[in-house]
VEXBAVEX-969014 format. One record per residue: residue number from 1; residue in one letter; x, y, z of N, C-alpha, C in turn. Coordinates in steps of 0.2 Angstrom, whole numbers. Last residue first. Example, Ala and Ser with C-alpha at 12.3 -4.5 7.8 and 13.67 -1.06 7.14 Angstrom:
2
+------+------+-------+-------+-------+-------+-------+-------+-------+-------+-------+
! resi ! resn !   n.X !   n.Y !   n.Z !  ca.X !  ca.Y !  ca.Z !   c.X !   c.Y !   c.Z !
+------+------+-------+-------+-------+-------+-------+-------+-------+-------+-------+
!    2 !    S !    64 !   -11 !    35 !    68 !    -5 !    36 !    64 !     0 !    39 !
!    1 !    A !    66 !   -28 !    39 !    62 !   -22 !    39 !    66 !   -16 !    39 !
+------+------+-------+-------+-------+-------+-------+-------+-------+-------+-------+
This chain:
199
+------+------+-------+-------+-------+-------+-------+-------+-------+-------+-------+
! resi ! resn !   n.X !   n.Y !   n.Z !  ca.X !  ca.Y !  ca.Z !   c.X !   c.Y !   c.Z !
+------+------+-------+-------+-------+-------+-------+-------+-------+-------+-------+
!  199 !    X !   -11 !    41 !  -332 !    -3 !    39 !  -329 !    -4 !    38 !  -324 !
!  198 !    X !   -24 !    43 !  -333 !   -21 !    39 !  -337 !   -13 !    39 !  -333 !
!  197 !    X !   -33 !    56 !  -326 !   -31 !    48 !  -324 !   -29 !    43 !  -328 !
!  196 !    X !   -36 !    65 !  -332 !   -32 !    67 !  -328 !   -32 !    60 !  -326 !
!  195 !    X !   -44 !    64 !  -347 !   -40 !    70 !  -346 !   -35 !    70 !  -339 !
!  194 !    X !   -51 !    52 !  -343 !   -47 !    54 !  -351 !   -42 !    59 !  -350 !
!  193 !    X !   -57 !    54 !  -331 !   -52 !    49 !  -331 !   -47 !    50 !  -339 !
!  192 !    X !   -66 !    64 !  -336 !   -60 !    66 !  -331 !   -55 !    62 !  -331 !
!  191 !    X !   -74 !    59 !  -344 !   -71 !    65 !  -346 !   -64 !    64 !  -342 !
!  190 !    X !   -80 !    49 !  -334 !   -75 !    50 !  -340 !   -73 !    53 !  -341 !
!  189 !    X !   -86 !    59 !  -323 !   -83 !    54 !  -322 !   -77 !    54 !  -326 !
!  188 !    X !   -94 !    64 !  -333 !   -90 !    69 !  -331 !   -86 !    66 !  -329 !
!  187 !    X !  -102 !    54 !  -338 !  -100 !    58 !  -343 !   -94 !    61 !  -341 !
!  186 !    X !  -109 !    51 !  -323 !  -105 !    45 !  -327 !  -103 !    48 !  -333 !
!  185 !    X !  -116 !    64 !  -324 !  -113 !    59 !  -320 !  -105 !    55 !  -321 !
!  184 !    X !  -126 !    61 !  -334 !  -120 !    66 !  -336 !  -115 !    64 !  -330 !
!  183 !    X !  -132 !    48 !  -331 !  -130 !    49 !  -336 !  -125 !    57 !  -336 !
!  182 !    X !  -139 !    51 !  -318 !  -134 !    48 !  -318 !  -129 !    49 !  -322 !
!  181 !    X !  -143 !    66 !  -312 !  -144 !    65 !  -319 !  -138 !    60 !  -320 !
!  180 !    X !  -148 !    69 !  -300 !  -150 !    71 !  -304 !  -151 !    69 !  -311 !
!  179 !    X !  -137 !    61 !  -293 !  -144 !    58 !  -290 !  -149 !    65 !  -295 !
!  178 !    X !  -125 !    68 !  -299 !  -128 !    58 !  -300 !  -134 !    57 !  -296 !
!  177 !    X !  -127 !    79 !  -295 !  -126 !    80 !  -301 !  -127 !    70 !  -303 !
!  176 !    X !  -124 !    78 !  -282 !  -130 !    82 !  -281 !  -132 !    79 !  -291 !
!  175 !    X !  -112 !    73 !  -279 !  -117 !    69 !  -275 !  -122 !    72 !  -281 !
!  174 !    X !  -103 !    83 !  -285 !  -104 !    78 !  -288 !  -111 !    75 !  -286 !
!  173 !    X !  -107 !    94 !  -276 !  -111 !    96 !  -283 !  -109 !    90 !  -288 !
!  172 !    X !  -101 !    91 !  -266 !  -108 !    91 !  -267 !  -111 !    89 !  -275 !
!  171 !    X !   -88 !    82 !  -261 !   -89 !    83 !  -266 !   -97 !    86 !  -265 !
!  170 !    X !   -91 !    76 !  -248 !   -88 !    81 !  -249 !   -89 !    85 !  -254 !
!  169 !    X !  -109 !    68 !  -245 !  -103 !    69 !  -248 !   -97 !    76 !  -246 !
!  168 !    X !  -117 !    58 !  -238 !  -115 !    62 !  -234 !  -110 !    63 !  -238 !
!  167 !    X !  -123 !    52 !  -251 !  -127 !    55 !  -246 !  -126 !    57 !  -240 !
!  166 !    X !  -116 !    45 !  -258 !  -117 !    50 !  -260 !  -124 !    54 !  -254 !
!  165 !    X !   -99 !    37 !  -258 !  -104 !    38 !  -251 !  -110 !    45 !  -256 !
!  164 !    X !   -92 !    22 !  -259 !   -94 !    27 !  -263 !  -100 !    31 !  -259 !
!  163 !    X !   -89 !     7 !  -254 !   -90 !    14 !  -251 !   -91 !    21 !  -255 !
!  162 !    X !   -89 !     2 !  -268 !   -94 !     0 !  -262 !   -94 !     5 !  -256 !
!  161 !    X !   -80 !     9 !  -277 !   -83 !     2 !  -277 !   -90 !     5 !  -270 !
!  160 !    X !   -70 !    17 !  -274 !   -70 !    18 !  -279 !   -78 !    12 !  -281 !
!  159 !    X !   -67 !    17 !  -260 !   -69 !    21 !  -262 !   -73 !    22 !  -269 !
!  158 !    X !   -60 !     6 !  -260 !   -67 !     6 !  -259 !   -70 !    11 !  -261 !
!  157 !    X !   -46 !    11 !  -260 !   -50 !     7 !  -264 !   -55 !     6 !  -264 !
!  156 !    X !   -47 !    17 !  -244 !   -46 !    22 !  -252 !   -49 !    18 !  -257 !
!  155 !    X !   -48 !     6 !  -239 !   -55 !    10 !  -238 !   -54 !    16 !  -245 !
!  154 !    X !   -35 !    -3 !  -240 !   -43 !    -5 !  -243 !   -50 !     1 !  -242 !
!  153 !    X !   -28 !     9 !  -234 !   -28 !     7 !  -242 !   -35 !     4 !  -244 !
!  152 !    X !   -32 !     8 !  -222 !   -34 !    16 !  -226 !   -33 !    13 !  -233 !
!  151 !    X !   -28 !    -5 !  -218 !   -37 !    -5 !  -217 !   -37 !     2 !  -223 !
!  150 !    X !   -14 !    -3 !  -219 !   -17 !   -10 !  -224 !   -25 !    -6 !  -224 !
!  149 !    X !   -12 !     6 !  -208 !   -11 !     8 !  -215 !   -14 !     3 !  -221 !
!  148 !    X !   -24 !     1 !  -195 !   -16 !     0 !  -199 !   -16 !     5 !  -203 !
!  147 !    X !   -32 !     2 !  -178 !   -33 !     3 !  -185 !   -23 !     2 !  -189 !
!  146 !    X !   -30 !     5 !  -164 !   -30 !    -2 !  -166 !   -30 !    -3 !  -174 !
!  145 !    X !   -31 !    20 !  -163 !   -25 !    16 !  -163 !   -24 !    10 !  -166 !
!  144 !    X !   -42 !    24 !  -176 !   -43 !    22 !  -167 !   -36 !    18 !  -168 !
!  143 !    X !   -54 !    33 !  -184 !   -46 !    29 !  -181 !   -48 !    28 !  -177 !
!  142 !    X !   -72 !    29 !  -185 !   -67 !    35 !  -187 !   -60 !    29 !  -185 !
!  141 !    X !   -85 !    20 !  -185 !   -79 !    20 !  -191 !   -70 !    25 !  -193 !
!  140 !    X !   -94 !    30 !  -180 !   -91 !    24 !  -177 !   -84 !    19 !  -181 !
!  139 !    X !   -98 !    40 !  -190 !  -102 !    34 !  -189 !   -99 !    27 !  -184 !
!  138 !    X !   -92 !    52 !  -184 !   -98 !    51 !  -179 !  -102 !    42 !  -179 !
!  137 !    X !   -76 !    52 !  -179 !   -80 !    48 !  -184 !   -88 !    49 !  -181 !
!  136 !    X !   -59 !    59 !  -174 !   -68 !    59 !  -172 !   -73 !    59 !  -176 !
!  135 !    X !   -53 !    56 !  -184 !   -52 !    54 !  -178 !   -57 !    55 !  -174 !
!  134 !    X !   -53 !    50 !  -200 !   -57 !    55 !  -196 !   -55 !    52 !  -189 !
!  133 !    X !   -51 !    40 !  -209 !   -47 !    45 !  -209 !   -47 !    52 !  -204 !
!  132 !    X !   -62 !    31 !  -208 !   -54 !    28 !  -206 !   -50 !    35 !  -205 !
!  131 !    X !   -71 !    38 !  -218 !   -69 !    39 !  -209 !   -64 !    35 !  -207 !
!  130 !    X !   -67 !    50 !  -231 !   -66 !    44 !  -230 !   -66 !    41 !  -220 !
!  129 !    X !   -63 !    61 !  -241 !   -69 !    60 !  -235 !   -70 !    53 !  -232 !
!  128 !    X !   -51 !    72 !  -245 !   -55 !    66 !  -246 !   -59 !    65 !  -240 !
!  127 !    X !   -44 !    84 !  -254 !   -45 !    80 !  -253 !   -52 !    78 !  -250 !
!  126 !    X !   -38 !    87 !  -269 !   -36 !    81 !  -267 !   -40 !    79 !  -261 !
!  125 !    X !   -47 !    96 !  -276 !   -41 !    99 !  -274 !   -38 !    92 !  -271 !
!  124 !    X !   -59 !    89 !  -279 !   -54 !    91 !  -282 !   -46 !    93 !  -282 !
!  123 !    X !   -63 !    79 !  -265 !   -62 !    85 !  -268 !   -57 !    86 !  -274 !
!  122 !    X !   -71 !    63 !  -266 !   -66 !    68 !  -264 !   -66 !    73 !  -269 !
!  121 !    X !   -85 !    59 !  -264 !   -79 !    58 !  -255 !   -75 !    62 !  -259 !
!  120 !    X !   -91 !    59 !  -278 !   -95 !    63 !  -272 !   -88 !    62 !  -265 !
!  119 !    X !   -81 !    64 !  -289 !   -81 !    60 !  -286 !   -83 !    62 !  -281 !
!  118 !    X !   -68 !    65 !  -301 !   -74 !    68 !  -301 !   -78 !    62 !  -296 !
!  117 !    X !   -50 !    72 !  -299 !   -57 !    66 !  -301 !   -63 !    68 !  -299 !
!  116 !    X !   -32 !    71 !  -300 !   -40 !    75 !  -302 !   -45 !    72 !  -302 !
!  115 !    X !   -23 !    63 !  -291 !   -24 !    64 !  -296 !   -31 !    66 !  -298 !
!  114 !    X !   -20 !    64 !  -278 !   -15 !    68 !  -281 !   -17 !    69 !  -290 !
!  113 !    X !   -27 !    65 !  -263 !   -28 !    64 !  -270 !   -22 !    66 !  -273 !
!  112 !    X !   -21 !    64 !  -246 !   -23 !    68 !  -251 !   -22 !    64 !  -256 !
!  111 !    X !   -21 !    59 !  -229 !   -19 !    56 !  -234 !   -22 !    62 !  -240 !
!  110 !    X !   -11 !    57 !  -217 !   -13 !    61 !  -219 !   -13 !    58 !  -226 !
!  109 !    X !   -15 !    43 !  -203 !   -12 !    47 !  -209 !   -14 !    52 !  -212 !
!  108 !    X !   -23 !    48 !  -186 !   -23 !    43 !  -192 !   -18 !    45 !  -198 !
!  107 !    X !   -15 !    44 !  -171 !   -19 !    48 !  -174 !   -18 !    44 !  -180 !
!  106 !    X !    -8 !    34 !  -165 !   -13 !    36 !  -160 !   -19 !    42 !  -166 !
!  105 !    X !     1 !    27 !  -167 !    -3 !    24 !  -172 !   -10 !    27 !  -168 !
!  104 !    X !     8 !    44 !  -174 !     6 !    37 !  -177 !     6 !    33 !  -172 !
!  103 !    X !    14 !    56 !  -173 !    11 !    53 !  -167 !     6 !    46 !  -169 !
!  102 !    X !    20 !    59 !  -183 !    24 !    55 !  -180 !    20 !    52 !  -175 !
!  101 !    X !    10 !    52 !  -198 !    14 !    56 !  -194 !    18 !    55 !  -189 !
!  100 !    X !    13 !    49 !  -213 !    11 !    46 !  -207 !    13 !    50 !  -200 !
!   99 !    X !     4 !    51 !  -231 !     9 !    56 !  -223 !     9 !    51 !  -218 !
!   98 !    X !     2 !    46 !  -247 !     1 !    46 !  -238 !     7 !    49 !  -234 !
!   97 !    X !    -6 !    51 !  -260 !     0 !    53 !  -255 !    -2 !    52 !  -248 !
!   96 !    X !   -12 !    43 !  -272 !   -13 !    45 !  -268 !    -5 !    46 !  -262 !
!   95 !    X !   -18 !    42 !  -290 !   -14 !    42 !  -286 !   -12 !    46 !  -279 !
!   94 !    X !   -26 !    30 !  -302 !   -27 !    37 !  -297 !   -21 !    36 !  -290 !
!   93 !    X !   -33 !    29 !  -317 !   -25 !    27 !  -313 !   -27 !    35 !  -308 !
!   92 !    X !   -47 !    20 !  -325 !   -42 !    26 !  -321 !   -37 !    25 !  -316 !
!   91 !    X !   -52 !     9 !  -326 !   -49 !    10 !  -331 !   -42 !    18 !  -330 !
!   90 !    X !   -66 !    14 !  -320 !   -63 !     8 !  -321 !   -59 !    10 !  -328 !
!   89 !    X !   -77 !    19 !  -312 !   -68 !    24 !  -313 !   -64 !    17 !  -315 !
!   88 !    X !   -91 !    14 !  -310 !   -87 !    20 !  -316 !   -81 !    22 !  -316 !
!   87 !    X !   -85 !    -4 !  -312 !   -88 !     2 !  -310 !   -88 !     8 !  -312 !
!   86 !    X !   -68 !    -9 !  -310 !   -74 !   -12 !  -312 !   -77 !    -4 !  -310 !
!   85 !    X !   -54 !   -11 !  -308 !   -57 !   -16 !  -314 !   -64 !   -15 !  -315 !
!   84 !    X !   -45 !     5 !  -303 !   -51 !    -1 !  -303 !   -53 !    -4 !  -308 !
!   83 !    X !   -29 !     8 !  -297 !   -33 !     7 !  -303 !   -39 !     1 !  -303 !
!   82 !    X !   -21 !    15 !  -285 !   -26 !    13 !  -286 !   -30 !    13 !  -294 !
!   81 !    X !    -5 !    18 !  -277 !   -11 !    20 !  -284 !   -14 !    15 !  -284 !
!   80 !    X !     2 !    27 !  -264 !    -5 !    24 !  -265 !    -5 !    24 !  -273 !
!   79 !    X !    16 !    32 !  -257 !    14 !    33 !  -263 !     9 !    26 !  -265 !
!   78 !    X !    23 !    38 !  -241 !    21 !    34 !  -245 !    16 !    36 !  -251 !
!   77 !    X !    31 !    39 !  -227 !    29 !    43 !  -233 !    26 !    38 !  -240 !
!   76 !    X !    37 !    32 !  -220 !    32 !    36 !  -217 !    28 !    42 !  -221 !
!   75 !    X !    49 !    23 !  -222 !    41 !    20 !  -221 !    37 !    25 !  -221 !
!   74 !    X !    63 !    26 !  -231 !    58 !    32 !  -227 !    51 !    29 !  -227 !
!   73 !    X !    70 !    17 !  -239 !    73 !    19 !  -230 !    65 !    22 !  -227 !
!   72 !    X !    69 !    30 !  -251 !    71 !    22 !  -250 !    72 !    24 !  -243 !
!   71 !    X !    56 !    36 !  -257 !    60 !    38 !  -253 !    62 !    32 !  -252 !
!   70 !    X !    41 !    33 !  -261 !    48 !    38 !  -266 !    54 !    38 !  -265 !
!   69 !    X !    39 !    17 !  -259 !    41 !    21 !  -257 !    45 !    27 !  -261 !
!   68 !    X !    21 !    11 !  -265 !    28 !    12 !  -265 !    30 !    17 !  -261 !
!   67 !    X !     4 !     0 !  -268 !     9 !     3 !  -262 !    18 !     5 !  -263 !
!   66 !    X !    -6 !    -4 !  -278 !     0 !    -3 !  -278 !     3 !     3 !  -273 !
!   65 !    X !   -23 !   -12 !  -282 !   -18 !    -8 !  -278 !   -11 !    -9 !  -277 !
!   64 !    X !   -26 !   -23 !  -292 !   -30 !   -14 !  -291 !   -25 !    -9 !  -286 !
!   63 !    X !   -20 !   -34 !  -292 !   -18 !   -28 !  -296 !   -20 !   -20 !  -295 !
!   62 !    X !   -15 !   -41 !  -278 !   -20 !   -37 !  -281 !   -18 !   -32 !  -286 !
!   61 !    X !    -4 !   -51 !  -273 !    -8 !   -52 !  -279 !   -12 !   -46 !  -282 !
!   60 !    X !     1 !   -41 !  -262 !     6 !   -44 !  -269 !     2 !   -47 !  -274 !
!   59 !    X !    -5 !   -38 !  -252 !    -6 !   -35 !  -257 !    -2 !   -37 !  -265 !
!   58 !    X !     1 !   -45 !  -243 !    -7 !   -45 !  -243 !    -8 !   -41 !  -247 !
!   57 !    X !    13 !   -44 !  -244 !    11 !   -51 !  -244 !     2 !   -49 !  -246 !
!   56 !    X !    16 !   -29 !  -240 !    19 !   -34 !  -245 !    16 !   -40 !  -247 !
!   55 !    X !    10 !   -28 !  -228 !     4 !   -26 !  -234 !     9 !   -30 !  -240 !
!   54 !    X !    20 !   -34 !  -218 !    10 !   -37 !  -221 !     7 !   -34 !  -226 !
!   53 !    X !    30 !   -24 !  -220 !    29 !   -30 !  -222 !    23 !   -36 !  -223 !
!   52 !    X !    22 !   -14 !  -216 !    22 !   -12 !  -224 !    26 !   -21 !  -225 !
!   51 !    X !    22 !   -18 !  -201 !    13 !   -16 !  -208 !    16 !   -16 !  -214 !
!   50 !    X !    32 !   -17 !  -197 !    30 !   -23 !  -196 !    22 !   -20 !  -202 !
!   49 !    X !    39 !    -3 !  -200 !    40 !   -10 !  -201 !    38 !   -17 !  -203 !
!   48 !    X !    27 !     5 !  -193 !    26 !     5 !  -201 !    31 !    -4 !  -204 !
!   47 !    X !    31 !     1 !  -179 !    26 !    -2 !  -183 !    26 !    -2 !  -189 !
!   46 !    X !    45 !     7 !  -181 !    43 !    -1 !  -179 !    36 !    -4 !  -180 !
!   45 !    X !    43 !    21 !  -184 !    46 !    14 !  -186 !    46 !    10 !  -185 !
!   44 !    X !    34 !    26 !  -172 !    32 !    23 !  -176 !    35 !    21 !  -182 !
!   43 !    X !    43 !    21 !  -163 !    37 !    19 !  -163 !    32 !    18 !  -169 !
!   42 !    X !    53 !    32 !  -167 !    55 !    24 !  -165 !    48 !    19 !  -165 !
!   41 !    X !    44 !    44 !  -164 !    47 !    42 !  -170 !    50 !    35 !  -171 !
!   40 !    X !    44 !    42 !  -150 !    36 !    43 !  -155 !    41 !    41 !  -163 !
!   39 !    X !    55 !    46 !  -145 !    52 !    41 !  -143 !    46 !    38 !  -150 !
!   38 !    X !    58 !    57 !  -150 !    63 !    54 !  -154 !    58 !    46 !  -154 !
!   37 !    X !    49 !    67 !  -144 !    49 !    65 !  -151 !    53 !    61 !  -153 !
!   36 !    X !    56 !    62 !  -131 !    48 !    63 !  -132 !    45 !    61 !  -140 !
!   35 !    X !    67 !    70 !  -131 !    67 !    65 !  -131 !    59 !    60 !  -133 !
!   34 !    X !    62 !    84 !  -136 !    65 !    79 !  -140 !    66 !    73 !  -139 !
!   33 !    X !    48 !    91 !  -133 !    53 !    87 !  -131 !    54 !    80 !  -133 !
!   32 !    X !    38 !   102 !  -136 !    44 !    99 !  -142 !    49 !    96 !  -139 !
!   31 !    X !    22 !   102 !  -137 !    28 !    99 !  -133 !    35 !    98 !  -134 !
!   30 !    X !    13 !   110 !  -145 !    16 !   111 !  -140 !    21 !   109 !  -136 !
!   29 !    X !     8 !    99 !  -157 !    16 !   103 !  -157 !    17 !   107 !  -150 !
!   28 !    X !    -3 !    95 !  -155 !    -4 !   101 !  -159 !     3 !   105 !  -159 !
!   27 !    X !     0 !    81 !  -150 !    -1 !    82 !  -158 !    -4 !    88 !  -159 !
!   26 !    X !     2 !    90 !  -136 !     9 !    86 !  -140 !     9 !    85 !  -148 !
!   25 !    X !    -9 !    90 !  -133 !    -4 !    96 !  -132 !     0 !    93 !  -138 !
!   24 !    X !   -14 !    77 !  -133 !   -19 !    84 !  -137 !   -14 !    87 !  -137 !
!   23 !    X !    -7 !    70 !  -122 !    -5 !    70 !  -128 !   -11 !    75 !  -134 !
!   22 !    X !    -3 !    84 !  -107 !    -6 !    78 !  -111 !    -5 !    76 !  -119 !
!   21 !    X !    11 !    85 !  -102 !     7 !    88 !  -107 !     4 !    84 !  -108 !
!   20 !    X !    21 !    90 !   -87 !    19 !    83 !   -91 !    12 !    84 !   -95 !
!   19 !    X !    24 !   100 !   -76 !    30 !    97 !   -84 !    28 !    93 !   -86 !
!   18 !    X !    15 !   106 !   -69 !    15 !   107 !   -75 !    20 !   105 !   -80 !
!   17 !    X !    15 !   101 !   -56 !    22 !   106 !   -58 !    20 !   108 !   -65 !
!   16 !    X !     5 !    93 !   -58 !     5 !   100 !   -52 !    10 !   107 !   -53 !
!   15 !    X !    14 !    83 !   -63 !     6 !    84 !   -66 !     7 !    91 !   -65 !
!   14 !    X !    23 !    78 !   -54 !    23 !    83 !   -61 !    18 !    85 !   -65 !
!   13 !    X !    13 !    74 !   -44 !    21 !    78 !   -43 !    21 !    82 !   -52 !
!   12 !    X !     9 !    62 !   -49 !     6 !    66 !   -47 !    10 !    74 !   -45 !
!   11 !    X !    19 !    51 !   -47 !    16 !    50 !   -54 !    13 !    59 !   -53 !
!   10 !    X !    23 !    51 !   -35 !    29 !    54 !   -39 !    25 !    56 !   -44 !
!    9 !    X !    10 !    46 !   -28 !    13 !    55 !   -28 !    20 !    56 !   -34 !
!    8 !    X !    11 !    36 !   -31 !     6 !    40 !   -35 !     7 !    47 !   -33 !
!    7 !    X !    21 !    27 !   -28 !    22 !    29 !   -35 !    16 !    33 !   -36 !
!    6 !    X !    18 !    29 !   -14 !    23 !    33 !   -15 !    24 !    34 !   -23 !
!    5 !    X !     4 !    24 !   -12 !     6 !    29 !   -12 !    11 !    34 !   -14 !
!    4 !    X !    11 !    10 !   -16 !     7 !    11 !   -21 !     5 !    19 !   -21 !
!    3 !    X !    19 !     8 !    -6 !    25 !     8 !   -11 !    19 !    10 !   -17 !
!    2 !    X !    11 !     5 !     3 !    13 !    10 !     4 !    18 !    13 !    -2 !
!    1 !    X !     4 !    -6 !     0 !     0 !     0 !     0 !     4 !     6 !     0 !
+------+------+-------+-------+-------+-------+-------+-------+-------+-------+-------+
C-alpha cells in the first residue's frame, strides 16, 4: 500500500508542476521534447516495419492496388495507386499521397488525391472524405490506434466500389449531379479519367 502511495505522488508531482502535457498538447506541437519526439518516432518505425511488411504479402496479388516508397529507407511517406477493374472509374489510374505522422498509431495518416477526379468523397483539390481518416468519426468507423495503414488502403479502394458515399458527400455538386442526372454523372466521371487519370 505504501510503495502504491509513494508511485502515485511521484506520478502526481509533475502533473501540479505542469512538466507533463497531455498527448492533445503534443499532436498540436506544443511539446517539443526531443526526447519525447525521438520516442514517437521509433514507434512509429517499428510499426510501419511490421505493416508495410503485411501489406507486402497482402497486397502482392492485387492488381488494383500498388503501395511504393519515393524515398528508400523512409516508411512514413508513402505513394498509393489505385486502378479499378470495375464500376465508373474503371480503367483510371489514381494516385494517392500518404503522410504518417509521428504521433502514429494514435492519430490517423494524412492522406490527399493527387490525381484530379470527379467523385461525391473527394475534392478536387485532393481531398478526401473517408472515416478511417477521421479521428472523431460520428459513424463509429473514425481511427482508433488499433486501426493499420493496410485498413486506409482498402477504404481508399473502396472508395471507388462499395463505399462510394453520395449521401453524406464532400464533393456536393458531384453527389448532387448523380442523384440528378446519372447519365452526365458518369459523362463527367469519363471526361475526367481521359483527361487526368491515365498515368
Amino acid at each position: 500500500m505504501y510503495i502504491y502511495l509513494c508511485s502515485l505522488r511521484i506520478l502526481i508531482l509533475p502533473l501540479q508542476e505542469g512538466k507533463m502535457l497531455n498527448l492533445q498538447k503534443r499532436i498540436k506541437g506544443v511539446d517539443t521534447n526531443k526526447q519525447y519526439m525521438e520516442t514517437r518516432m521509433c514507434i512509429r518505425e517499428k510499426l510501419l516495419t511490421e505493416e508495410v511488411r503485411d501489406m507486402e504479402r497482402e497486397f502482392k496479388k492485387d492488381k488494383t492496388v500498388r503501395v511504393s516508397f519515393p524515398n528508400i529507407g523512409v516508411l512514413h511517406e508513402m505513394h498509393l495507386t489505385v486502378t479499378p477493374n470495375e464500376g465508373f472509374y474503371k480503367g483510371g489510374i489514381f494516385h494517392f499521397d500518404i503522410k504518417v505522422p509521428v504521433e502514429y498509431n494514435h492519430v490517423p495518416p494524412v492522406v490527399k488525391c493527387l490525381t484530379r477526379i470527379w467523385h461525391p468523397n473527394i475534392q478536387e483539390d485532393g481531398a478526401i472524405c473517408l472515416s478511417i481518416l477521421r479521428e472523431n468519426s460520428l459513424d463509429g468507423f473514425g481511427w482508433l490506434p488499433t486501426r493499420n495503414i493496410s485498413q486506409v488502403v482498402h477504404g481508399l479502394a473502396s472508395l471507388f466500389g462499395d463505399l462510394m458515399d453520395f449521401e453524406d458527400p464532400l464533393n456536393k455538386e458531384a453527389a448532387d449531379q448523380f442523384q440528378k442526372s446519372r447519365p452526365e454523372f458518369e459523362y463527367k466521371v469519363r471526361d475526367y479519367i481521359n483527361r487526368f487519370a491515365r498515368q
